[in-house]
ZATOR-806233 format. One record per residue (C-alpha): residue number from 1; chain; residue in three letters; y, z, x. Coordinates in nm, 3 decimals. Last residue first. Layout:
<nodes>
NODE     k   c     r        py        pz        px
NODE   NUM   A   ALA         Y         Z         X
...
</nodes>
This chain:
<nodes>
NODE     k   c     r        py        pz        px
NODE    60   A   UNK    -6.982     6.833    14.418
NODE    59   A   UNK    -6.789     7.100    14.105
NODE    58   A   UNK    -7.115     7.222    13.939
NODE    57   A   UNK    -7.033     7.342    13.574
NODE    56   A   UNK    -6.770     7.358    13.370
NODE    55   A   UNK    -6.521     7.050    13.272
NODE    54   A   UNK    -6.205     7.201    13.216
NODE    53   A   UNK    -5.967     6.878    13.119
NODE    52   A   UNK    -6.183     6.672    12.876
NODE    51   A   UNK    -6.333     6.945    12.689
NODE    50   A   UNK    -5.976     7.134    12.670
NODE    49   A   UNK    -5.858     6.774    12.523
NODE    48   A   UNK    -6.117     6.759    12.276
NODE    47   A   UNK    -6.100     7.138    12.178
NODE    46   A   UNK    -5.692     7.071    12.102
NODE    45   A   UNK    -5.768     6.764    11.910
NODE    44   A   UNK    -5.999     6.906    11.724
NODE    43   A   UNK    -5.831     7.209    11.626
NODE    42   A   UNK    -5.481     6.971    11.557
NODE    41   A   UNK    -5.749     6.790    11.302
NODE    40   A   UNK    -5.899     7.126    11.169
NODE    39   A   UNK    -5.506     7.252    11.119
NODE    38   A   UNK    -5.386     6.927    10.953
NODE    37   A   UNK    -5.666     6.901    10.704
NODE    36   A   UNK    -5.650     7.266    10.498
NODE    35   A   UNK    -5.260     7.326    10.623
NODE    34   A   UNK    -5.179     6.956    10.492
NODE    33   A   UNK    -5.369     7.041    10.169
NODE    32   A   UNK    -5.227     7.361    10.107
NODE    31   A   UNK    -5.359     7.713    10.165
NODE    30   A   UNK    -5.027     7.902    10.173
NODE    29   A   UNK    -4.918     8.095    10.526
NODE    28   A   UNK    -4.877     8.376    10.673
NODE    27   A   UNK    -5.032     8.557    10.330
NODE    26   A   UNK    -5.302     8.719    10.532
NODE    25   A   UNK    -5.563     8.542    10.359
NODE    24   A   UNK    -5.415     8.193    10.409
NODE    23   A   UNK    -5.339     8.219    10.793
NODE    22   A   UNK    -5.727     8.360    10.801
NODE    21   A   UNK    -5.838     8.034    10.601
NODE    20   A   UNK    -5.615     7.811    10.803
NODE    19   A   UNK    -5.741     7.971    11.124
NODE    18   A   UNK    -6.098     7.955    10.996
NODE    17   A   UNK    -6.095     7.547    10.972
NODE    16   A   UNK    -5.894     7.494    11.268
NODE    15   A   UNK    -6.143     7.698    11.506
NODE    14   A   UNK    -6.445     7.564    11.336
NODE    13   A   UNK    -6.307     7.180    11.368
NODE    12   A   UNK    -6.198     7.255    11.795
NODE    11   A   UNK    -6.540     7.454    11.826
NODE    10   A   UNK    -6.731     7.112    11.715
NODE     9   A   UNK    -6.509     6.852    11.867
NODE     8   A   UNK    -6.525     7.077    12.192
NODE     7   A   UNK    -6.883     7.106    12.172
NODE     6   A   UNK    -6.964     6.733    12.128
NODE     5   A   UNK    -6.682     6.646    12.413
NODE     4   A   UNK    -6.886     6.822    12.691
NODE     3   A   UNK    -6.754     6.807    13.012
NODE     2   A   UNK    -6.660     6.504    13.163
NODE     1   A   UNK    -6.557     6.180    12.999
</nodes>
């Protein structure tokens, strides 16, 4: 895999983590279970594949 998987599992987690906390705190949307495991999983999944398709650096 190019890129760098590590960072996108990383941001991908942080990124679902606060955007069920800031859905909850603006009252978009309850903090559940399914919003408090689904969201970090989708995150992850979303930073993985962004990892895996944009790799950055030197393109030879």
């Amino acid at each position: 895999m190019k890129g760098r998987p590590v960072l996108g599992f990383i941001s991908g987690l942080l990124f679902g983590l606060f955007l069920a906390l800031a859905l909850q705190q603006f009252g978009i949307m309850p903090l559940t279970t399914l919003s408090l495991i689904g969201l970090p999983i989708v995150g992850i999944a979303l930073g993985l594949g962004l990892a895996a398709w944009a790799p950055f650096g030197n393109k030879t």
